[in-house]
VEXDREN-2710 file (C-alpha; in Angstrom, 1 decimal):
% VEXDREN-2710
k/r/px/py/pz
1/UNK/-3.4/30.4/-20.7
2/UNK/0.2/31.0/-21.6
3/UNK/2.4/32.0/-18.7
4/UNK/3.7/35.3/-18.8
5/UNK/7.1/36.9/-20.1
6/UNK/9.2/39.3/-18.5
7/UNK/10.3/43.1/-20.1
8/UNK/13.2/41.6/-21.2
9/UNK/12.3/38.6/-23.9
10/UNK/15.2/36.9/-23.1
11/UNK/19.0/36.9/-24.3
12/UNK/21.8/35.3/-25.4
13/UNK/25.4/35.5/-24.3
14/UNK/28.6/34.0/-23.3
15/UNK/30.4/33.0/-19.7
16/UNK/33.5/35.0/-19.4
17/UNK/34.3/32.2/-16.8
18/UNK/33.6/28.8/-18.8
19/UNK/33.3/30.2/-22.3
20/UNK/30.4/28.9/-22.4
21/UNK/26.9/30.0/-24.5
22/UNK/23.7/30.2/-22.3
23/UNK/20.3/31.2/-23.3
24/UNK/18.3/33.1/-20.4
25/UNK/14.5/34.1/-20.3
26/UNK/12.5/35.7/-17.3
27/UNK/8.9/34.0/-16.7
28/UNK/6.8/35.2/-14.2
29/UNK/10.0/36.7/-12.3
30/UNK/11.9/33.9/-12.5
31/UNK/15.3/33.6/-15.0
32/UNK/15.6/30.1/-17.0
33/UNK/18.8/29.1/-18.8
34/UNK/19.7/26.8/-21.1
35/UNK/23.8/26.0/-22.0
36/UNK/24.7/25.4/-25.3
37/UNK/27.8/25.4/-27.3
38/UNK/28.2/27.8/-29.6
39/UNK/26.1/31.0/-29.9
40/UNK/24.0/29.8/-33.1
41/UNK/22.7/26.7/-30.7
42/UNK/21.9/29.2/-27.8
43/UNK/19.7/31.5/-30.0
44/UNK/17.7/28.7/-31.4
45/UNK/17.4/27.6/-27.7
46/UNK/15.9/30.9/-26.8
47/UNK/13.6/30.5/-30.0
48/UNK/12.7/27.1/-28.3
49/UNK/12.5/28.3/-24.9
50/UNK/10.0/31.7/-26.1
51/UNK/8.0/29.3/-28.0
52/UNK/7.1/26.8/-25.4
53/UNK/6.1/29.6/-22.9
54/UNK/4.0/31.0/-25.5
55/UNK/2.3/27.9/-26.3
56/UNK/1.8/27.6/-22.7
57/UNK/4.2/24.8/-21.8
58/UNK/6.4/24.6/-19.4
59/UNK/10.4/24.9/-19.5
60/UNK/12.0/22.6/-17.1
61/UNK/13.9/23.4/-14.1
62/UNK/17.4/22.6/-14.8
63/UNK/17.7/23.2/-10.9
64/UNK/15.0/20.8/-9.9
65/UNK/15.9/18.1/-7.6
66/UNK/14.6/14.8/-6.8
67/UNK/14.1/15.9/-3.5
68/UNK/12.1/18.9/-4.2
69/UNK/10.5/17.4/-6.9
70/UNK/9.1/14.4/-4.3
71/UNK/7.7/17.2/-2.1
72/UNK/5.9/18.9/-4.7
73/UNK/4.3/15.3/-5.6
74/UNK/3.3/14.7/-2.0
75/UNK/2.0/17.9/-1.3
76/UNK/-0.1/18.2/-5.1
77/UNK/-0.5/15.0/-6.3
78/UNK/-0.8/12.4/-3.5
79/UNK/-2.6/14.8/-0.7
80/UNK/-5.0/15.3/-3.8
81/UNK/-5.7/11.5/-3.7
82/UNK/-8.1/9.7/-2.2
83/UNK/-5.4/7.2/-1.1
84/UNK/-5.8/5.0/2.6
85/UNK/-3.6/6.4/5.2
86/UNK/-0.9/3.1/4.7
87/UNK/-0.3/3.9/1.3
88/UNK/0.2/7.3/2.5
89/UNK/2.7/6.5/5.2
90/UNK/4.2/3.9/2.6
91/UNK/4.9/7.1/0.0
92/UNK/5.7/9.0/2.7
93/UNK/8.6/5.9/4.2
94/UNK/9.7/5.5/0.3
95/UNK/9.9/9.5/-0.1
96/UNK/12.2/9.8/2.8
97/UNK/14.8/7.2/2.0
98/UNK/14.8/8.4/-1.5
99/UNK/15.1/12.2/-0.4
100/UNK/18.4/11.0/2.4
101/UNK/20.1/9.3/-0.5
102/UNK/19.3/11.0/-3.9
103/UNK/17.8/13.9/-3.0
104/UNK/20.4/16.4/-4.0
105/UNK/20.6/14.9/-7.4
106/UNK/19.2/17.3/-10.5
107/UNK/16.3/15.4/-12.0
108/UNK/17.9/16.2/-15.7
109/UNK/20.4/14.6/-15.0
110/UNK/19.6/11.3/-12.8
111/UNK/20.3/8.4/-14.3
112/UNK/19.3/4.6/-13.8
113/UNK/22.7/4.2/-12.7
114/UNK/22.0/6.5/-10.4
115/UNK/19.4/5.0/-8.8
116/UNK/20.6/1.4/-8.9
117/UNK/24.3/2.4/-6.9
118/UNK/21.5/3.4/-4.4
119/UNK/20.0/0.3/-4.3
120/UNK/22.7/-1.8/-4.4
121/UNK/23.9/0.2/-0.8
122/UNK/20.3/0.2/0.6
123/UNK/20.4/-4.0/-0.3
124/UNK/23.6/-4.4/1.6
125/UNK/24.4/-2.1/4.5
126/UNK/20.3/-0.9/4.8
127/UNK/19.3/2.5/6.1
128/UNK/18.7/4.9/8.9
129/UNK/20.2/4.4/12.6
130/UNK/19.5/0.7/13.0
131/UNK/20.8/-0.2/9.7
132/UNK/19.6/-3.6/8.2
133/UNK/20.0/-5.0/4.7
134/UNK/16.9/-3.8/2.4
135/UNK/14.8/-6.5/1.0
136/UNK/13.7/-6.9/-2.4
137/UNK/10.0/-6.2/-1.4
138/UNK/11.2/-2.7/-0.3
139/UNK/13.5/-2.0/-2.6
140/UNK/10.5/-2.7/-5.3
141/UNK/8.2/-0.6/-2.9
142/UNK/11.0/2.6/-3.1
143/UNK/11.2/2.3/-6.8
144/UNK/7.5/2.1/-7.3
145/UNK/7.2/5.6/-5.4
146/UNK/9.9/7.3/-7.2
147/UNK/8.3/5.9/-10.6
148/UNK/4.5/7.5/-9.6
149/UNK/6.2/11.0/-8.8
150/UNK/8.4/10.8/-11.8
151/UNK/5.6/9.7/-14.1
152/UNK/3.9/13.1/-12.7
153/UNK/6.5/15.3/-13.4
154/UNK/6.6/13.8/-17.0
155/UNK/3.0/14.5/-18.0
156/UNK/4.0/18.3/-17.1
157/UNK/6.9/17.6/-19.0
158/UNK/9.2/19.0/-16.1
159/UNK/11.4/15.6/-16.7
160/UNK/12.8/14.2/-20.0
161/UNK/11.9/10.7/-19.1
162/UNK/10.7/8.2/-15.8
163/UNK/14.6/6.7/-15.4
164/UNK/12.5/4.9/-12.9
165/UNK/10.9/2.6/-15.5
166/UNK/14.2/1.1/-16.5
167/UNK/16.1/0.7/-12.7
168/UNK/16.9/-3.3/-12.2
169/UNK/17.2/-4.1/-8.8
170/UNK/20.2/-5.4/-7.2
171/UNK/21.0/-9.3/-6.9
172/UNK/22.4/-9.0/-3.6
173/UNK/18.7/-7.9/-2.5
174/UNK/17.7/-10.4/0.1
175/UNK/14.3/-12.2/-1.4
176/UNK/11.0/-12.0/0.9
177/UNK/10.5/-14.7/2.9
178/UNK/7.6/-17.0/1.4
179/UNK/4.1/-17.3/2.7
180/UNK/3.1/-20.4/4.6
181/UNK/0.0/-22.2/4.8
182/UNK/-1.8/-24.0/7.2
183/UNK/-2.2/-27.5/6.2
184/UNK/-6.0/-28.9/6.8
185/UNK/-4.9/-31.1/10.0
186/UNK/-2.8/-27.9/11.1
187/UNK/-6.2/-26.0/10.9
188/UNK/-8.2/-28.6/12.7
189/UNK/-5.5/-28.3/15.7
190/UNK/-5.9/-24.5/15.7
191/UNK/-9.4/-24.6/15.8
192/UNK/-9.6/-27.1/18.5
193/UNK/-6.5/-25.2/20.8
194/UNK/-8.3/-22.2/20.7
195/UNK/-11.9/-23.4/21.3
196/UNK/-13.4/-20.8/24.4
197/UNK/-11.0/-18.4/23.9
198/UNK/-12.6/-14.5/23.6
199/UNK/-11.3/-14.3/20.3
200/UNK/-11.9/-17.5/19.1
201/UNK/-14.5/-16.4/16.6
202/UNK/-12.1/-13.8/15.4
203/UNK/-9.3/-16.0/14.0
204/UNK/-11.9/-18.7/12.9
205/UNK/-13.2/-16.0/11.1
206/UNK/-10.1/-15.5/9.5
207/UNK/-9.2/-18.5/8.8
208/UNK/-12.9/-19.5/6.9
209/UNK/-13.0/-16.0/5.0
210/UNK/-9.7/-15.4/4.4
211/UNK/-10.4/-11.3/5.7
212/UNK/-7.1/-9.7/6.2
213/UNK/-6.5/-8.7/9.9
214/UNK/-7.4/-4.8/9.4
215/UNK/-10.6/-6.3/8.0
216/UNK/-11.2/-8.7/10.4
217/UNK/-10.5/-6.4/13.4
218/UNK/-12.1/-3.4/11.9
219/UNK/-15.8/-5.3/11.2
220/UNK/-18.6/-4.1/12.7
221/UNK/-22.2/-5.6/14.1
222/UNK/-23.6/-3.0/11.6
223/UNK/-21.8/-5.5/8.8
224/UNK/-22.9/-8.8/9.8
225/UNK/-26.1/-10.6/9.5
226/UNK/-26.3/-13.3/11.9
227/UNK/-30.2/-14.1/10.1
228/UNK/-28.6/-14.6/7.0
229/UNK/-25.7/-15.9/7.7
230/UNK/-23.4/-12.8/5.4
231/UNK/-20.5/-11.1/6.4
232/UNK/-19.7/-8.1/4.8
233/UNK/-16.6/-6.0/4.8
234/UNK/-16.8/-2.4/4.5
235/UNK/-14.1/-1.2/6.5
236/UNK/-10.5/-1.9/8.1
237/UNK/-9.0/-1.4/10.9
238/UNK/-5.8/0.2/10.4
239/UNK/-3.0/2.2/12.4
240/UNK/-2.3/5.9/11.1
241/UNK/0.2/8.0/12.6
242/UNK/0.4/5.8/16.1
243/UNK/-3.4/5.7/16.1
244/UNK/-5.8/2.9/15.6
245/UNK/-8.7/4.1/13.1
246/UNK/-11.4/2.8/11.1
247/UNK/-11.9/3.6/7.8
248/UNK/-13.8/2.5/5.1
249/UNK/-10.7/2.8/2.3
250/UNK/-9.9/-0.9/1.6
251/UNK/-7.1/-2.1/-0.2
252/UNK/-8.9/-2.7/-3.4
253/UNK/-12.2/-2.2/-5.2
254/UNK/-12.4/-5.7/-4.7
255/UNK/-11.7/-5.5/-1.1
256/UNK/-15.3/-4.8/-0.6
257/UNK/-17.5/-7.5/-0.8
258/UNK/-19.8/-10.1/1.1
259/UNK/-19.3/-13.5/2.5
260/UNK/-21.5/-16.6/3.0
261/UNK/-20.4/-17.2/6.4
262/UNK/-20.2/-21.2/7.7
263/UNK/-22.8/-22.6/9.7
264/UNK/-20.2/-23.3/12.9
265/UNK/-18.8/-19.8/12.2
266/UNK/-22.1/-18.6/12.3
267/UNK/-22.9/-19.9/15.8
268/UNK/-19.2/-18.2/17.0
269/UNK/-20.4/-14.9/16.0
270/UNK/-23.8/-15.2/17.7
271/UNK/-22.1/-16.7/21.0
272/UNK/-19.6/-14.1/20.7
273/UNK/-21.7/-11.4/20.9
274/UNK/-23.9/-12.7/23.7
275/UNK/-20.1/-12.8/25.2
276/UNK/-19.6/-9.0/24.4
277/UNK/-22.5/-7.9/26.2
278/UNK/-21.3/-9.3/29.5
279/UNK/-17.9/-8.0/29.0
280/UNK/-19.5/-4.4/28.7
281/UNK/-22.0/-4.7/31.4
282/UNK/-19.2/-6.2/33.6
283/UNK/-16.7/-3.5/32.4
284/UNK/-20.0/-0.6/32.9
285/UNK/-19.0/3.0/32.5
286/UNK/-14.8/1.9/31.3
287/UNK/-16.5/-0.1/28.0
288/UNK/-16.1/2.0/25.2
289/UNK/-16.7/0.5/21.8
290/UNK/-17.6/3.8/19.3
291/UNK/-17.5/2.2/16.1
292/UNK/-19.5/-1.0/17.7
293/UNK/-16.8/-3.3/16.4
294/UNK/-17.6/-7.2/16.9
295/UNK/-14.2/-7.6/17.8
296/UNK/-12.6/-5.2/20.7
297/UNK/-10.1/-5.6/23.7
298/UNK/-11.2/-6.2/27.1
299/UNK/-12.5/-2.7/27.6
300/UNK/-14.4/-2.5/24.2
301/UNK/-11.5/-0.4/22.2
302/UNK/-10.1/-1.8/19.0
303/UNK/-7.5/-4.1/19.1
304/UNK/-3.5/-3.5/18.9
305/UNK/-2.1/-5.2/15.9
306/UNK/0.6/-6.1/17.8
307/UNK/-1.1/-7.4/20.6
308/UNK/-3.1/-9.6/17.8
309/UNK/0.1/-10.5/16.4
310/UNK/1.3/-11.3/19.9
311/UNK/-1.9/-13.3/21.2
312/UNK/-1.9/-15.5/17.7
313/UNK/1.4/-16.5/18.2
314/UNK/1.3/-17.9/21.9
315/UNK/-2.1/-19.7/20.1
316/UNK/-0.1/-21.5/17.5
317/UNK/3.2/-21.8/20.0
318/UNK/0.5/-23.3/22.5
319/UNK/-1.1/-25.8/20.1
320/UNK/2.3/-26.9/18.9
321/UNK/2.2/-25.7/15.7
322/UNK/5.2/-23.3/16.3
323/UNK/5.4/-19.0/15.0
324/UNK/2.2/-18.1/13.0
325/UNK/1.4/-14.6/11.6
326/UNK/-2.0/-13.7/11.7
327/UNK/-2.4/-12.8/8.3
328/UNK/-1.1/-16.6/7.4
329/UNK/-4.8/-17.5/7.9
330/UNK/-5.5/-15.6/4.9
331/UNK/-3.0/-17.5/3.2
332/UNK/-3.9/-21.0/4.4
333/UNK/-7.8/-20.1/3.2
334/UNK/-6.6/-19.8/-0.2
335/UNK/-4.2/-22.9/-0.1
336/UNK/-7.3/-25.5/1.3
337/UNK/-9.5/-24.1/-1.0
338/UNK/-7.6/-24.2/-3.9
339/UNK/-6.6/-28.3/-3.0
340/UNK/-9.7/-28.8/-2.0
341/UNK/-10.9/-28.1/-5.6
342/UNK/-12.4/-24.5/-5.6
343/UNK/-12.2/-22.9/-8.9
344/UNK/-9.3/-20.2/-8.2
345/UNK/-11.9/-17.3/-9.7
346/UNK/-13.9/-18.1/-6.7
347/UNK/-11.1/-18.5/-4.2
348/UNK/-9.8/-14.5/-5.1
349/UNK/-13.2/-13.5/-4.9
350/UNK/-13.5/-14.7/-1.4
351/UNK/-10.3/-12.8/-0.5
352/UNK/-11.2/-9.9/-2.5
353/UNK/-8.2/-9.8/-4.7
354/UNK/-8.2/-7.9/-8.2
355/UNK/-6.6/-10.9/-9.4
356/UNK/-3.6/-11.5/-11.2
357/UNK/-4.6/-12.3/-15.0
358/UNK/-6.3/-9.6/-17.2
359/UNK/-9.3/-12.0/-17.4
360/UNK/-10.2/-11.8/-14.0
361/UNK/-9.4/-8.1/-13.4
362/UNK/-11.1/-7.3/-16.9
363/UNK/-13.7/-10.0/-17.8
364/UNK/-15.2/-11.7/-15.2
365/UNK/-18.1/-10.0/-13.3
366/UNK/-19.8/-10.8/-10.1
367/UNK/-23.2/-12.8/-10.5
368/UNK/-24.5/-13.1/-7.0
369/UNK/-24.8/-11.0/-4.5
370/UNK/-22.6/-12.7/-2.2
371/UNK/-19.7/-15.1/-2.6
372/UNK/-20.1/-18.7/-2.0
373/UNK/-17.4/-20.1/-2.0
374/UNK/-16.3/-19.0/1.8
375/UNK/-18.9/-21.7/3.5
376/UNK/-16.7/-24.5/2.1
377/UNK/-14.3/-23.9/4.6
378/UNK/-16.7/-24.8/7.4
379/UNK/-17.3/-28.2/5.3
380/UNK/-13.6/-28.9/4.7
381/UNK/-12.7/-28.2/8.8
382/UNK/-15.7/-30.3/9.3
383/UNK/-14.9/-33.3/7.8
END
């Protein structure tokens, strides 16, 4: 339906200030102008102008800013979306940074330059109160944001183009650090410094399935069959706003899927829970475990990243092995099972990635109902 016109179908005439020519329409109660130079180029303007509201389309907002244009997208377009609440807050971290430093800026006429001054500041002295240099990661992360709100805006043709799609990132961006691996005698001392420990079958679990940490604290009883010997991930543990929830939006489509668990890990899980039923009936009325998680805290609530992050650590610092992250498991499951032979098809299946070559995201399907591959951690830490 086209949009409406007001009384007056528009008109043509010149600044008495700046000399110069402006075209002006009313829709829906609200003026639009367009400047040209001479008075010929403002009427065919208008012709434009009267033509594209009759068709229906929309005239742009020469006032539009990025920052008003970033709230529209977050209030239509991504709270419309069935996104996970980190890619949310991720939007929402890029959208504020963006809104502090560009946000005054008309969106006809930002430019890549723009956007890459910007960066260059953000790479250097950093942003907000505690200010730190930007890294690359970040910086890529900002730019991704700005290019899904401006690739909005373009499909309802209230931009000329997505500058976003062309913005280089600085040099001076500080890389991200790269990922480590355990080696497989590096494993074998974790294993064995953190054999009796409550969450001993959490980070073996981790290690020999490669779940991230928000999967691995987020799975439930409900999801593992200690009969079969399958873990499956459904859900993630993940902190939203300052509070700890579980939700069954995964990172990926691939995200979901289901796990030959090893033999040893196996026995963990069964002795583990035989160990969570004491805890609760020692605990009594305090235990509180709603979503039955297999993994909890010692009164049965789901457990702080942080305080995994900060548990893991005096692990590895204990065993000698020096400042581990707990999702570096995930990373050393993928680096044994690769040198240990493992097709690498295989290897992202068991870490549910989409992959990174068109033939795995595209061709290759899933035969079996659960992945393999996983129990050949439990023969490699074995050996």
């Amino acid at each position: 339906m086209a949009r409406r016109r007001g009384n007056n179908e528009g008109s043509v005439y010149q600044e008495k200030s700046t000399g110069r020519w402006v075209a002006a329409v009313s829709i829906d109660g609200k003026r639009r102008r367009a400047i040209a130079p001479t008075e010929a180029a403002a009427k065919r303007r208008l012709r434009e102008m009267i033509s594209q509201v009759d068709s229906g389309l929309p005239i742009a907002d020469g006032s539009l800013t990025v920052a008003r244009l970033l709230d529209d997208w977050m209030s239509t377009a991504v709270a419309g979306k069935d996104l996970s609440p980190r890619t949310v807050d991720l939007h929402r971290w890029a959208v504020g940074i963006l809104t502090e430093t560009i946000g005054k800026k008309r969106i006809k006429t930002l430019r890549p330059e723009d956007v890459e001054t910007t960066f260059t500041r953000l790479a250097t002295e950093g942003h907000g109160n505690r200010p730190r240099p930007m890294s690359r990661a970040s910086l890529i992360k900002i730019r991704s944001t700005l290019g899904q709100a401006l690739t909005w805006a373009e499909r309802r043709q209230l931009v000329p183009r997505n500058v976003a799609r062309v913005v280089e990132l600085p040099s001076a961006a500080r890389a991200t650090e790269m990922g480590r691996a355990l080696t497989v005698t590096q494993a074998k001392v974790l294993l064995s410094a953190i054999e009796g420990h409550r969450l001993e079958a959490l980070f073996t679990l981790m290690l020999m399935l490669g779940l991230r940490p928000g999967e691995a604290t987020g799975l439930s009883w409900a999801n593992v069959d200690l009969d079969q010997g399958v873990v499956h991930v459904r859900q993630s543990l993940k902190l939203h706003s300052g509070h700890l929830e579980v939700t069954e939006k995964l990172k990926t489509s691939r995200s979901r899927r289901s796990l030959d668990a090893p033999p040893q890990l196996n026995d963990l899980l069964r002795g583990h829970r035989t160990r969570q039923v004491a805890d609760r009936l020692e605990v009594g009325s305090a235990w509180s475990n709603a979503d039955d998680l297999v993994f909890t805290n010692a009164l049965g609530g789901p457990i702080d990243p942080a305080n995994l992050r900060r548990t893991f650590r005096k692990m590895t610092e204990g065993a000698n092995l020096g400042h581990w992250h707990p999702h570096e498991l995930r990373h050393s499951t993928a680096s044994i099972l690769s040198a240990s032979g493992v097709p690498l098809e295989e290897v992202a299946d068991v870490l549910g990635h989409d992959g990174t070559r068109m033939t795995s995201l595209v061709y290759r399907h899933a035969v079996t109902p659960t992945v393999e591959a996983g129990t050949r951690m439990g023969e490699i830490l074995s050996d």
